[in-house]
C-alpha positions as CSV (number, residue, x, y, z in Angstrom):
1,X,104.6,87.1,116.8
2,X,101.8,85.3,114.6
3,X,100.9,82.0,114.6
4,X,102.4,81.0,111.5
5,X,105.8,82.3,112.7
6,X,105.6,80.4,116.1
7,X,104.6,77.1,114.3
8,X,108.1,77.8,111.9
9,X,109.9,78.2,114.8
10,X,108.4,74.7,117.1
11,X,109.2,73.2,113.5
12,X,112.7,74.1,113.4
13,X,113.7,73.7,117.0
14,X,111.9,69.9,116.2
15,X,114.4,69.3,113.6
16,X,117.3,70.5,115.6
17,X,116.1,68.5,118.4
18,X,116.6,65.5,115.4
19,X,119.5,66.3,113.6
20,X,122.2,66.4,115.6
21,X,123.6,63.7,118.3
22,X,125.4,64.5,121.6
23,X,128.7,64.9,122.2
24,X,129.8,63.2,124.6
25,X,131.6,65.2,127.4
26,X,129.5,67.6,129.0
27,X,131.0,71.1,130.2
28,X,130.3,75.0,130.0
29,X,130.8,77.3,127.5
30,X,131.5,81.1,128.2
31,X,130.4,83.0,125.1
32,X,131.2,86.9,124.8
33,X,128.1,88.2,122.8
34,X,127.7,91.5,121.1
35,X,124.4,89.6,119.3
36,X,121.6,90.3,122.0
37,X,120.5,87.7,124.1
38,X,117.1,87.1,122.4
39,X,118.7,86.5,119.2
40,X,120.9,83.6,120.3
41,X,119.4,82.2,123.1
42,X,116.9,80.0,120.8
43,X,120.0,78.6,119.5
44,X,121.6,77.7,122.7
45,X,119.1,76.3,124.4
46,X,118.8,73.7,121.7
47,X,122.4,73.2,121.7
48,X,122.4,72.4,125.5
49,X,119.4,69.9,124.4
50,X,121.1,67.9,122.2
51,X,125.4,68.2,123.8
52,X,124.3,68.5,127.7
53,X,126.9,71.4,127.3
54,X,125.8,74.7,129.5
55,X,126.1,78.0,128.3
56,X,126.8,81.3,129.9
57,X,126.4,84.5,127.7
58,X,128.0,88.0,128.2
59,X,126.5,90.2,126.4
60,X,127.6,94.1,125.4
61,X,127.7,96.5,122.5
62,X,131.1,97.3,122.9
63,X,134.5,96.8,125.6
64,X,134.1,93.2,124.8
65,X,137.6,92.9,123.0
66,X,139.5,95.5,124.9
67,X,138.2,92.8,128.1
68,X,139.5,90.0,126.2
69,X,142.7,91.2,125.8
70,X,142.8,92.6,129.4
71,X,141.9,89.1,131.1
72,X,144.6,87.8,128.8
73,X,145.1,83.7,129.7
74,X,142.9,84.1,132.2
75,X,139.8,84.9,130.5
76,X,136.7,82.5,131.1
77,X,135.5,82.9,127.7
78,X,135.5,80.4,125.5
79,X,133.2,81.7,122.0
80,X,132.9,85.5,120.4
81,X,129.9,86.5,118.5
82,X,129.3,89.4,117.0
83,X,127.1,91.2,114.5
84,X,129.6,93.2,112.3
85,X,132.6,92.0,110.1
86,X,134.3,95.2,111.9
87,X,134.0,93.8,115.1
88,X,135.4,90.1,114.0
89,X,138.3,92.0,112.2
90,X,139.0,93.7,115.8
91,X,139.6,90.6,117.6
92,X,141.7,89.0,114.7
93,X,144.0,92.4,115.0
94,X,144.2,92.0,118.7
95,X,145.0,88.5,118.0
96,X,142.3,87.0,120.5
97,X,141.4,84.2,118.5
98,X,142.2,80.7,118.1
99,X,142.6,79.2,114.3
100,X,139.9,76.4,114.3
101,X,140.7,73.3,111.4
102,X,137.3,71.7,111.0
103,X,136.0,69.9,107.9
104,X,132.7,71.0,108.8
105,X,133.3,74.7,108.8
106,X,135.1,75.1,105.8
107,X,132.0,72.8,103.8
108,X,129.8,75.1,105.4
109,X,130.9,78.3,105.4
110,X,131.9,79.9,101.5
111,X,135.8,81.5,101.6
112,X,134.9,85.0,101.2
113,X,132.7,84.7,104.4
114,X,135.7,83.6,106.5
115,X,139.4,84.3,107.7
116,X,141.9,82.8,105.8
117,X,143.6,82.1,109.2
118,X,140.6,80.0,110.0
119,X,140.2,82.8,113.2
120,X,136.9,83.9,112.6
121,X,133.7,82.7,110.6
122,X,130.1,83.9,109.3
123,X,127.5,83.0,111.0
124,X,124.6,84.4,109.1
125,X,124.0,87.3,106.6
126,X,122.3,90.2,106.4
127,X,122.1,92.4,103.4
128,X,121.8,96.4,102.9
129,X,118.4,96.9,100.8
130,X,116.7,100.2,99.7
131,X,113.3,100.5,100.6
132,X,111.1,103.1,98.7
133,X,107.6,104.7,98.9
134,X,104.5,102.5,96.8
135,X,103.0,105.7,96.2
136,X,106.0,108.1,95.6
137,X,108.6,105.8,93.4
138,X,107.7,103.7,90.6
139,X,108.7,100.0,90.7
140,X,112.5,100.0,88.7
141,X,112.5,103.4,89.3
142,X,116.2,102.5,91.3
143,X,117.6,99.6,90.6
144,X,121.5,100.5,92.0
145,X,122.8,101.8,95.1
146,X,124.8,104.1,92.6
147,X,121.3,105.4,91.5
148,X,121.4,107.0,94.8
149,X,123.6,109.5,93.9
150,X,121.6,111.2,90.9
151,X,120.2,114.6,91.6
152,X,116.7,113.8,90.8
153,X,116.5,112.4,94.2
154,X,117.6,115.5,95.6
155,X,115.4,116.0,98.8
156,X,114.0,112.4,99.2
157,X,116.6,110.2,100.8
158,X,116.9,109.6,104.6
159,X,119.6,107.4,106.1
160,X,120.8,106.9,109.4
161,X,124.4,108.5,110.4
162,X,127.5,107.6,107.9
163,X,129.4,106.5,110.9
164,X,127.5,103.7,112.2
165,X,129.2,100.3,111.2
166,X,126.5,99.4,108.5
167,X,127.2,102.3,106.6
168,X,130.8,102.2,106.9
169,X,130.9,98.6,105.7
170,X,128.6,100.1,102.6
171,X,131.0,102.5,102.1
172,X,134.0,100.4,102.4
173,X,132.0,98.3,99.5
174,X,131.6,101.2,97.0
175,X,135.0,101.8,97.8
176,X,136.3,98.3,96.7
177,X,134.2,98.5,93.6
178,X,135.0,102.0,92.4
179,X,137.9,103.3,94.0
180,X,137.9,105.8,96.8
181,X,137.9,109.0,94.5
182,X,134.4,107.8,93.0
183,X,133.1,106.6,96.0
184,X,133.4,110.1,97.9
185,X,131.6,111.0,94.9
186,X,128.8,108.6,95.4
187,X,128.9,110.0,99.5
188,X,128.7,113.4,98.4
189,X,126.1,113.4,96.1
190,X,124.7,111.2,98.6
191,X,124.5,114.1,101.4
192,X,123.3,116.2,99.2
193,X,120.1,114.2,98.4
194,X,119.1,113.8,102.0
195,X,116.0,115.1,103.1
196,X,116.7,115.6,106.3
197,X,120.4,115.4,108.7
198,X,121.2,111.9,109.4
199,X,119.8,110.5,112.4
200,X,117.8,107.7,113.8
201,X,118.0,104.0,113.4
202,X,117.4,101.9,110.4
203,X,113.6,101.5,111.7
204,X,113.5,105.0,112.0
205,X,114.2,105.9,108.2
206,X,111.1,103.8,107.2
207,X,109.1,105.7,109.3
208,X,110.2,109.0,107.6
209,X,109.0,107.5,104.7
210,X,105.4,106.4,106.3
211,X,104.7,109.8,107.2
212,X,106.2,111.2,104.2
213,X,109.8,113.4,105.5
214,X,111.6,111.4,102.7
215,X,110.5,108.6,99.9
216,X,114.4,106.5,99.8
217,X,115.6,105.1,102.5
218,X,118.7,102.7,103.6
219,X,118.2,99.9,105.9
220,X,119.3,96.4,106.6
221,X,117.1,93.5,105.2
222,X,115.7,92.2,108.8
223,X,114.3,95.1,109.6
224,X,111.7,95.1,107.3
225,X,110.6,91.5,109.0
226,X,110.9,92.7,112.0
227,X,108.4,95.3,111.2
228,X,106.0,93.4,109.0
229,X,105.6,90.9,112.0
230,X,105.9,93.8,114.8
231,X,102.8,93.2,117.4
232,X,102.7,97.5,116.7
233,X,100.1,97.8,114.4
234,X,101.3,101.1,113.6
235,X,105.1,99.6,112.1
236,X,103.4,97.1,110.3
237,X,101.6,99.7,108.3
238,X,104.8,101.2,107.8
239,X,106.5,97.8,106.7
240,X,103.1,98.1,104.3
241,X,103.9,101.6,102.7
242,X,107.2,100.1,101.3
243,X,108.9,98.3,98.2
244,X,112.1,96.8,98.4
245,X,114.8,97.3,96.3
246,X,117.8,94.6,96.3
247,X,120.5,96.7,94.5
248,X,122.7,95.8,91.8
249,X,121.0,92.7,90.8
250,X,121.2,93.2,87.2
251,X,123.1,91.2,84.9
252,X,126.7,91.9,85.1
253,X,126.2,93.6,88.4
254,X,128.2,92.4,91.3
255,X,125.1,92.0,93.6
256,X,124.3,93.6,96.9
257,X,126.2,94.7,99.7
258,X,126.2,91.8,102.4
259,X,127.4,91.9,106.2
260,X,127.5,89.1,108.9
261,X,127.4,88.3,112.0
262,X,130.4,86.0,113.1
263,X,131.7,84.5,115.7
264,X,135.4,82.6,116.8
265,X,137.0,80.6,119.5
266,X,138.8,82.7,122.2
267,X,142.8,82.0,122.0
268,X,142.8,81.0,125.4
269,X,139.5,79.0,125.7
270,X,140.0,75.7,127.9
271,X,137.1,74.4,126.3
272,X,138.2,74.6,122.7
273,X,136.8,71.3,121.8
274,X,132.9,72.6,122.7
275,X,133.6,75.5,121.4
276,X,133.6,74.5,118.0
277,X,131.2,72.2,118.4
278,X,128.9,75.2,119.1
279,X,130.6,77.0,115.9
280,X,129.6,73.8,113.5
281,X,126.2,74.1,115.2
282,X,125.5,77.0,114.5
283,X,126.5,76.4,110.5
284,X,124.4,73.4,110.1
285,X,121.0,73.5,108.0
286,X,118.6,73.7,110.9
287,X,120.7,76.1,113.1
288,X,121.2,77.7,110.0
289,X,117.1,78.1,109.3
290,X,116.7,79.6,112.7
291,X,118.3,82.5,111.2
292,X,115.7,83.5,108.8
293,X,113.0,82.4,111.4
294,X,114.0,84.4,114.5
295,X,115.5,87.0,112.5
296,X,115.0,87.1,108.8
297,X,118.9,86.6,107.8
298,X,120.4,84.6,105.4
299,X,121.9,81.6,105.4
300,X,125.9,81.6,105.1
301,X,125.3,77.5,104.5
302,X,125.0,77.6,101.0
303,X,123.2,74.2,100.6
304,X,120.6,75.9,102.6
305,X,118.0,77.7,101.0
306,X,116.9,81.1,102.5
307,X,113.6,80.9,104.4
308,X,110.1,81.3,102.5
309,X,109.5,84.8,103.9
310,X,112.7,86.1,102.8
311,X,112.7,84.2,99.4
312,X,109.0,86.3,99.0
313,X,110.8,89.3,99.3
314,X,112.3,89.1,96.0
315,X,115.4,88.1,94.0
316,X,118.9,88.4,96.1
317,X,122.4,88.1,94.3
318,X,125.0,89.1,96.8
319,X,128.1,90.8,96.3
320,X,131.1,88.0,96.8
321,X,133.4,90.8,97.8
322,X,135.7,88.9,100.3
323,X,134.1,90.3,103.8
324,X,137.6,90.7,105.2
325,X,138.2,93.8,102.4
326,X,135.3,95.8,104.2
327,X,137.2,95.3,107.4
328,X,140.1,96.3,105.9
329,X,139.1,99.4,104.2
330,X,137.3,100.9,107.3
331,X,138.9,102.7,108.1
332,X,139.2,104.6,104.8
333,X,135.2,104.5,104.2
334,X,135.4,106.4,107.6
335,X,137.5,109.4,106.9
336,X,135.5,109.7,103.7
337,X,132.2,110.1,106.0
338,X,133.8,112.4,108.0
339,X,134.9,114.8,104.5
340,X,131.7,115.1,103.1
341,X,129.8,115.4,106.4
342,X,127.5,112.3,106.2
């Protein structure tokens, strides 16, 4: 990490330190994580600062909500976060989630990034961005995720599988803006652009376009930071080789495709009172600028601006798609994978 990014970071944790008063009872918190533990801990150890309430994290990739519903009113945990609207939809199905009425949450928090049940809420965002070669594609040369499909690209796309949940939730957009018939167009001419099977992560597909497999690529926002900033010299020359393209910011276009990570109070929580203390906490402007700094993600709080870094990157107009509707239409973005072989 550079110098400049660990002097943001003291900064931030400074002004955490000074916003926010303690409350008054202290206790433990049991949080079920599928966010990895170095992405949250920064924020929990300045929550316990500043409440005197102790946290113990969980963490997996997947069994947390089958758990959940297992332990049933016994279950310790008291807080969910996760890094997918899928995921968050999964635990509202299963019914594992308390409604939370706070004030703070619903100033905080815009209505398409939460439940209307007030289960579930976004934490942060993160947006799906196409990144391009400097030296293969001209600057405006794509300006649309649709662009994707056109056959002059034939050959020069790489992507990571279709069935990965940031995909599906791209899918499940194109589906909610065209219908599914022209989205398994889109898909299908998608496929047969691709220069190679998919495979790999999202890091992975910039590095096809380093050493020159492909010149397109789909990834999620952060990932370019995360490799701009790696201490690998040879991903920041990677993160060098590439332009990024936020699509559908046009006029009249409905923006980009956005995802979030999310969390909720567990039904049976006996702790409900922390644990939407911890929730507010994590909306609040300088919990909410710890985003962009640990992680280049933007800010949900929309009287927060997004960090410097991010804002250098270039213009961003999200899609205001409700986030539920990706949830909901998943499962058809899914099957649609699966026909044309993505």
């Amino acid at each position: 990490m550079t110098s400049l990014r660990k002097t943001n970071l003291i900064f931030v944790f400074s002004a955490c330190a000074m916003l926010f008063s303690n409350i008054a009872a202290a206790t433990e918190l049991n949080i079920y994580s599928h966010r990895q533990p170095f992405l949250i801990d920064p924020f929990l150890k300045a929550f316990t600062e500043k409440t005197g309430i102790k946290t113990n994290v969980l963490y997996s990739t997947k069994g947390l909500a089958q758990r959940l519903k297992a332990e049933g009113e016994n279950s310790p945990a008291d807080v969910i976060l996760t890094v997918d609207i899928g995921r968050l939809y999964i635990y509202q199905d299963l019914e594992l989630l308390s409604q939370v009425q706070s004030d703070v949450l619903q100033a905080n928090i815009p209505t398409h990034l939460r439940s209307t049940d007030n289960t579930w809420f976004g934490l942060s965002k993160r947006s799906r961005i196409i990144v391009t070669s400097k030296d293969r594609v001209a600057v405006g040369e794509i300006e649309n995720i649709e662009d994707l499909a056109d056959p002059k690209w034939e050959g020069r796309i790489c992507v990571r599988p279709g069935s990965h949940v940031y995909n599906r939730a791209l899918m499940a957009s194109l589906i909610a803006a065209h219908g599914a018939e022209a989205a398994e167009q889109w898909a299908a001419a998608l496929v047969d652009n691709l220069a190679r099977r998919p495979q790999g992560n999202d890091r992975a597909q910039v590095k096809a376009i380093y050493e020159g497999q492909c010149d397109v690529a789909i990834i999620n926002n952060y990932y370019f930071g995360k490799l701009k900033y790696s201490e690998d010299e040879n991903q920041r020359q990677w993160a060098q080789s590439l332009n990024l393209v936020f699509p559908n910011q046009g006029d009249g276009e409905r923006g980009a495709h956005v995802n979030i990570s999310g969390g909720g109070i567990a039904k049976h929580s006996k702790n409900k009172v922390a644990a939407q203390a911890l929730l507010e906490f994590l909306t609040e402007p300088m919990s909410q600028q710890l985003y962009g700094a640990i992680n280049f993600e933007y800010p949900v709080n929309p009287n927060v601006p997004a960090s410097e870094e991010l804002q250098s990157w270039g213009t961003f107009k999200e899609d205001k798609l409700p986030i539920l509707k990706i949830a909901e239409l998943s499962r058809e973005a899914q099957k649609i994978i699966d026909r044309v072989g993505w």
